[in-house]
C-alpha positions as CSV (number, residue, x, y, z in Angstrom):
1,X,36.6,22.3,31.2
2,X,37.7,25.7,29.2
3,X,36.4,24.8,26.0
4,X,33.0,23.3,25.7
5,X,32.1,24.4,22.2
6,X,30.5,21.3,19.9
7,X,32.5,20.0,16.8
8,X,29.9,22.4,14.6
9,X,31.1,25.6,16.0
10,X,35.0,24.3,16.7
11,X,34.8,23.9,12.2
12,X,33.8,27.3,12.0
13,X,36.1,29.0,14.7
14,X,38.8,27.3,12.6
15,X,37.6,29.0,9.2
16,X,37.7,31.8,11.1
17,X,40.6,31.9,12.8
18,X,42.5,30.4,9.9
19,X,41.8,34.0,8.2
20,X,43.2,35.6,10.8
21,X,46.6,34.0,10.8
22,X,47.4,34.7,7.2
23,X,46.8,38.5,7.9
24,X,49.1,39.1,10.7
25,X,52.8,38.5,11.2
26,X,53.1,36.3,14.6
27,X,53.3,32.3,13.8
28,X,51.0,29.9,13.6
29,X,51.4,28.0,16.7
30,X,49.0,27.1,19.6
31,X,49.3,30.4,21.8
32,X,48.2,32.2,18.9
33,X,45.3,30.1,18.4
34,X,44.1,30.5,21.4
35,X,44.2,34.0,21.6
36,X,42.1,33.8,18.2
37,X,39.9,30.9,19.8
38,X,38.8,32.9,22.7
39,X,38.9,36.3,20.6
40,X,36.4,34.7,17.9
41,X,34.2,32.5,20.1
42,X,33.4,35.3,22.2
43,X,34.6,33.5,25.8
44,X,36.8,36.2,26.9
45,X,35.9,39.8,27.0
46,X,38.7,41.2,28.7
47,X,41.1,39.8,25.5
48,X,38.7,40.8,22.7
49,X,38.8,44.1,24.4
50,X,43.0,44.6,24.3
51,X,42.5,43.0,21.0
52,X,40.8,45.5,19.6
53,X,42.4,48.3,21.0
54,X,45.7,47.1,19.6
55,X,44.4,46.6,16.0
56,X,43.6,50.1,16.0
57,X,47.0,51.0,16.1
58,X,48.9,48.2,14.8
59,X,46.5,46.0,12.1
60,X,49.8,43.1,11.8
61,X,50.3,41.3,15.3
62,X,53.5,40.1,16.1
63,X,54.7,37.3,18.1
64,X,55.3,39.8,21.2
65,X,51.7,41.1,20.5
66,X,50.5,37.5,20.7
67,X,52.4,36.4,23.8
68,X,51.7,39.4,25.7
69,X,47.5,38.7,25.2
70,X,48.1,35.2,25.7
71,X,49.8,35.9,29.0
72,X,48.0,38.4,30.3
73,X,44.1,37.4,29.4
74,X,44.7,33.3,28.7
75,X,47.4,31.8,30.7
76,X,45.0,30.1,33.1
77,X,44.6,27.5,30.6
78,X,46.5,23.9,31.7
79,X,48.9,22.0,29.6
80,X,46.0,19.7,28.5
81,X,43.8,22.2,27.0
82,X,46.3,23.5,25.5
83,X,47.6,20.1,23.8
84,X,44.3,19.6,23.2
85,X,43.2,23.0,20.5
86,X,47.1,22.2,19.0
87,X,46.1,19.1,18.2
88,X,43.2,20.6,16.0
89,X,45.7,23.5,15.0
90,X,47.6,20.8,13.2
91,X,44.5,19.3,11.6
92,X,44.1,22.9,10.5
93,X,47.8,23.0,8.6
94,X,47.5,19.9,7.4
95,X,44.5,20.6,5.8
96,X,46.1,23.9,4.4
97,X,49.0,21.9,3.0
98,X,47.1,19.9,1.3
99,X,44.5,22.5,-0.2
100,X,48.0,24.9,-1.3
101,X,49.5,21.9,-3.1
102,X,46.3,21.3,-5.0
103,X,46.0,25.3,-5.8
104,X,49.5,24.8,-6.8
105,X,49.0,21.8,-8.9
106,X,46.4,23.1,-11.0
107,X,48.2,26.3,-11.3
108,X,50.5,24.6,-13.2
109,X,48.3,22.9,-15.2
110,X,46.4,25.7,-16.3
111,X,49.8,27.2,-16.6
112,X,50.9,24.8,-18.7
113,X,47.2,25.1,-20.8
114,X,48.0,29.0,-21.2
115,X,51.3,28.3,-22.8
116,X,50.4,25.5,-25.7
117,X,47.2,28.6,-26.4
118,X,49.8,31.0,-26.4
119,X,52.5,28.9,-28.8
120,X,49.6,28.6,-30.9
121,X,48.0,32.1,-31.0
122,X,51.8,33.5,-32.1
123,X,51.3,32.0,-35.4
124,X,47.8,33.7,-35.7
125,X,47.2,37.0,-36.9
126,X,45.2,38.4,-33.9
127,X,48.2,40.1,-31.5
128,X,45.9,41.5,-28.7
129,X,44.5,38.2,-27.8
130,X,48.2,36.5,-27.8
131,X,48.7,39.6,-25.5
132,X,46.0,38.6,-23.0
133,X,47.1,35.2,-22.9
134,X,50.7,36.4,-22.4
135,X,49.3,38.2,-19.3
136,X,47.0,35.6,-18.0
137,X,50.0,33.2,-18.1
138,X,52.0,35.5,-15.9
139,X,49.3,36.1,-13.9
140,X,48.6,31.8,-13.6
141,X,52.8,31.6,-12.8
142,X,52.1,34.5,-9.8
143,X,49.7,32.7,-8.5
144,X,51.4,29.1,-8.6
145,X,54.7,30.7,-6.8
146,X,52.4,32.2,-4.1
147,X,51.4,28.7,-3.6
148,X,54.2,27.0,-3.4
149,X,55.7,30.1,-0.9
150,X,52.0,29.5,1.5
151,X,52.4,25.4,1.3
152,X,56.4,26.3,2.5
153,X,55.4,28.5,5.3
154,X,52.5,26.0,6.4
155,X,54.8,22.9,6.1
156,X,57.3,25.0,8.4
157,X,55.0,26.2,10.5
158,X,53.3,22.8,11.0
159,X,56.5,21.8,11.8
160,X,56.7,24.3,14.9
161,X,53.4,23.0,15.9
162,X,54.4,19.3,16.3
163,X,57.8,20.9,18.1
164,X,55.2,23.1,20.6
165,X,52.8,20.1,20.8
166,X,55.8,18.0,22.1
167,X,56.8,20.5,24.5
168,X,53.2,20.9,25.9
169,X,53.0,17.1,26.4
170,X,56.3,16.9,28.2
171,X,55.0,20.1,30.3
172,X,51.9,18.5,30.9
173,X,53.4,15.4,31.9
174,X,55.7,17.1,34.7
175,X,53.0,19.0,36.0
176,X,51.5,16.0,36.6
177,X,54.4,14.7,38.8
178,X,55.7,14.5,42.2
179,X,58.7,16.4,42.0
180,X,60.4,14.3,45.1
181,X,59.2,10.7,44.5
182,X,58.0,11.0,40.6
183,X,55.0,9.2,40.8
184,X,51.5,11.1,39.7
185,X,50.9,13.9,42.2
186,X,47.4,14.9,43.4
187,X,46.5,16.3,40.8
188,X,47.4,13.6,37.8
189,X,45.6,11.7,40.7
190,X,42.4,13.4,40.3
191,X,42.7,13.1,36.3
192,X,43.5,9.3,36.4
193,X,40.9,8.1,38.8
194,X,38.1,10.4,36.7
195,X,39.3,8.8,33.6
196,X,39.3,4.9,35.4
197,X,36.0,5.6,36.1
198,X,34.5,7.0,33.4
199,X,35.0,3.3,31.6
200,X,32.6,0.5,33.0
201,X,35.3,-1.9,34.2
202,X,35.2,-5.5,31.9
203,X,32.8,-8.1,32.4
204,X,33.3,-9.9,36.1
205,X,35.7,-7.5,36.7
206,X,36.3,-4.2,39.3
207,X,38.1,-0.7,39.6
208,X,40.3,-1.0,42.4
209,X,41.8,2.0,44.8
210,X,44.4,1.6,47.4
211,X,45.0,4.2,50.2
212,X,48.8,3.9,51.9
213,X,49.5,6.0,54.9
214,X,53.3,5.6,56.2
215,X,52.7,4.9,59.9
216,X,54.1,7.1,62.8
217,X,55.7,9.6,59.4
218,X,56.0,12.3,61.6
219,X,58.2,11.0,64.3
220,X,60.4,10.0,61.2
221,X,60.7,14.0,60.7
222,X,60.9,15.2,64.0
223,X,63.8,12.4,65.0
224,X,65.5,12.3,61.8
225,X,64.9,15.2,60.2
226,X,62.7,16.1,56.9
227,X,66.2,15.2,54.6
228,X,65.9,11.8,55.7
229,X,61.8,12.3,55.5
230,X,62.5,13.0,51.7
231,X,64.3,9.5,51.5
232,X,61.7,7.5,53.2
233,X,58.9,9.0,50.9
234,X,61.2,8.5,48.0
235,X,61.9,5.3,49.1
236,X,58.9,4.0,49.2
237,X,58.1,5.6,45.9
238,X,60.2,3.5,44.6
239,X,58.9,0.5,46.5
240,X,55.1,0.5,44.8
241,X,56.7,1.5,41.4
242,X,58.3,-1.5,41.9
243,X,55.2,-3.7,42.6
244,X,53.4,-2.5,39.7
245,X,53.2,-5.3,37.2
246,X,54.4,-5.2,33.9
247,X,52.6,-4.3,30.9
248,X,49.2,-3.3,33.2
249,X,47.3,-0.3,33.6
250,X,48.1,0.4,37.5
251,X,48.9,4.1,38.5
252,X,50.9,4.7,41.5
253,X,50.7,8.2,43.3
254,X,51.9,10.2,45.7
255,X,48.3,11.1,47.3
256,X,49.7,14.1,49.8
257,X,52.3,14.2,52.6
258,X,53.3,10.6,53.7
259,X,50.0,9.5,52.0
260,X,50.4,7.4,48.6
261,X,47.5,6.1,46.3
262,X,47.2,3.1,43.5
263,X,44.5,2.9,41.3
264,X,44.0,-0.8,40.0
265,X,41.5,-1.0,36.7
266,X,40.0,-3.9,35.5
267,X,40.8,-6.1,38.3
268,X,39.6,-8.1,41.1
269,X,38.9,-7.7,45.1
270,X,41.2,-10.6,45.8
271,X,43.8,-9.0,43.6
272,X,43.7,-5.6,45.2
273,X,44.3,-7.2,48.2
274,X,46.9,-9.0,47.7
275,X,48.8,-6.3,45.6
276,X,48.2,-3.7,48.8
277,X,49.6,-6.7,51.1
278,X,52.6,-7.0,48.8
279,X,53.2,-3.4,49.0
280,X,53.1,-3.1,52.6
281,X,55.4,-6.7,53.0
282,X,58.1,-5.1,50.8
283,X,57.8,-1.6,52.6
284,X,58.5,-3.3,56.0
285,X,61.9,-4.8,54.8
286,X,62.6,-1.6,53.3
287,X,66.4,-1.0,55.9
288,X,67.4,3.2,55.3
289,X,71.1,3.8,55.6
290,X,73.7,6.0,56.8
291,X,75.5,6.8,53.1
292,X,78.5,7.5,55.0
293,X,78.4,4.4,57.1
294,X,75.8,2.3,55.3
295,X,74.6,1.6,58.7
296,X,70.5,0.7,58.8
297,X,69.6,3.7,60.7
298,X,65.7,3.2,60.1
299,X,62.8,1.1,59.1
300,X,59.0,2.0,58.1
301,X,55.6,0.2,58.2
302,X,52.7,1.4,56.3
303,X,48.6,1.2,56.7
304,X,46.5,0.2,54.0
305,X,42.8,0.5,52.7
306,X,41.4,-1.3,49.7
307,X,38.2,-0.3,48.1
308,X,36.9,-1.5,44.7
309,X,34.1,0.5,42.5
310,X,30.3,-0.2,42.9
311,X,28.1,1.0,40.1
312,X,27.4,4.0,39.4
313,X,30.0,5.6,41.9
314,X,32.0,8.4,41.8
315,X,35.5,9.3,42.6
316,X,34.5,11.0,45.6
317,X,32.6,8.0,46.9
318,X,35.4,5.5,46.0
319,X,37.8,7.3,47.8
320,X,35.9,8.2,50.7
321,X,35.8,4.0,51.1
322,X,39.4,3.4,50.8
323,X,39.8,6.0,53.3
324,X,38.0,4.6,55.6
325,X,39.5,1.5,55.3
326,X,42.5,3.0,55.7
327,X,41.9,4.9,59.2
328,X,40.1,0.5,60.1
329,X,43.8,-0.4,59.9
330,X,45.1,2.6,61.2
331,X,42.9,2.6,64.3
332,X,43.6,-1.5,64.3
333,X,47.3,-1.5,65.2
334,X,49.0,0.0,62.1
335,X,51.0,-2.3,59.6
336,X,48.1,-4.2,57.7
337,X,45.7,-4.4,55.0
338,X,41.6,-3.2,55.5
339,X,39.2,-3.7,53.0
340,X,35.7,-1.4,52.5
């Protein structure tokens, strides 16, 4: 992970970085706070460095000056991390609106203070004090308009967080996708089975993991040709998003070539069974067609290997076990179900 800093130092990067964004021009969105993240918590030397050279000759960064560190010394950050410092971004504005309506609020109390003093010092004799109280009280509505102008420009610029958070998410999300079948892709694999894992499955219960192969895939290519390749994998795609069942936690992805994954918290061996067995039954009566002719012009089979989690194990031992099980049926005659 990027960021490890604890919560202690993350409060006072924010103070700091806070007073960095109300003395330069670019807006207060994530990219800027990570440039001022990194910059501040010391992590990356090659942007403090530009950094600094630019604030020699330019003390006000602009959005281009932003954008350009962020691209050129940060950009190796991923969606999530990113998601993940807006989030605190807007934890930061919120806090800020809520500290310039207070400031603002009591401006105009004070304000309001200044002016019965002032009402009353009119009908006194002593003119230099009405004239300092005069002054204060223009001074008092200064400070209550600059107030209300910072809450304005936080509220708006909070608003352009949310927007940018939003966008990250949905970024993050497709990153996170096959691109031909739109299940998880390797890597939202990876994530999903770290995160299954990381929770101790309910009492009596188990983490399941299904390997799929697509038997014989490659004759499928070499016969038919890697359009009608894209169908079959898209096909079946479709086929174990359809097996999924509603309202559960099951994750379906596309594990690598003609290789597909399902990861099956909280359940039982019996159940992980029988939901690879549905999988490969429905896959099997899966008929492709000519679109011209709607002729069947193909069928598929698929291999399956079921593993469930023992304690303490990790992702790479779980899967190393379902692969194995896979490569039983495999080796077995293809078209069936093995369990580790």
């Amino acid at each position: 992970m990027r960021y490890t800093q604890a919560k202690e130092q993350c409060a006072e990067l924010l103070r700091l970085i806070l007073a960095q964004l109300g003395r330069h021009d670019a807006a207060f969105n994530p990219v800027t706070y990570a440039v001022w993240f990194e910059h501040l918590a010391g992590m990356n030397a090659r942007l403090s460095q530009m950094l600094e050279q630019i604030l020699q000759s330019k003390p006000r960064l602009s959005d281009e000056d932003v954008c350009n560190l962020f691209d050129t010394c940060v950009a190796d950050v991923d969606p999530q991390a990113m998601h993940q410092i807006g989030g605190q971004l807007r934890e930061v504005m919120s806090e800020l609106l809520q500290v310039s309506a207070r400031t603002g609020e009591d401006a105009g109390e004070f304000g309001g203070q200044l002016e019965q003093l002032a009402a009353g010092l009119q009908c006194n004799i002593d003119q230099s004090i009405a004239a300092s109280v005069n002054q204060a009280l223009q001074g008092t509505s200064r400070m209550r308009v600059s107030a209300q102008q910072l809450a304005s420009q936080v509220q708006a610029s909070q608003a352009e967080v949310e927007r940018l958070q939003n966008e990250l998410t949905r970024v993050r999300d497709e990153s996170l996708r096959d691109a031909l079948t739109h299940v998880l892709n390797r890597r939202g694999f990876d994530i999903q089975l770290t995160e299954m894992l990381a929770h101790a499955p309910l009492p009596d219960r188990v983490h399941g993991l299904i390997m799929f192969d697509l038997d014989h895939f490659k004759n499928v290519n070499d016969t038919r040709g890697h359009v009608m390749g894209d169908r079959v994998l898209q096909a079946v795609g479709e086929v174990l998003m359809s097996c999924v069942p509603s309202n559960s936690a099951v994750t379906v992805a596309r594990y690598g070539g003609e290789e597909f994954a399902m990861l099956i918290p909280d359940s039982s061996p019996q159940q992980c069974k029988q939901l690879a067995e549905q999988v490969r039954t429905r896959v099997k009566g899966l008929k492709i067609r000519d679109r011209r002719t709607q002729e069947i012009v193909l069928t598929v089979t698929l291999s399956a290997g079921v593993a469930v989690s023992l304690h303490g194990e990790d992702a790479t031992a779980l899967t190393t076990r379902a692969d194995a099980a896979l490569y039983q049926s495999k080796n077995s005659g293809r078209d069936r179900v093995s369990v580790a």
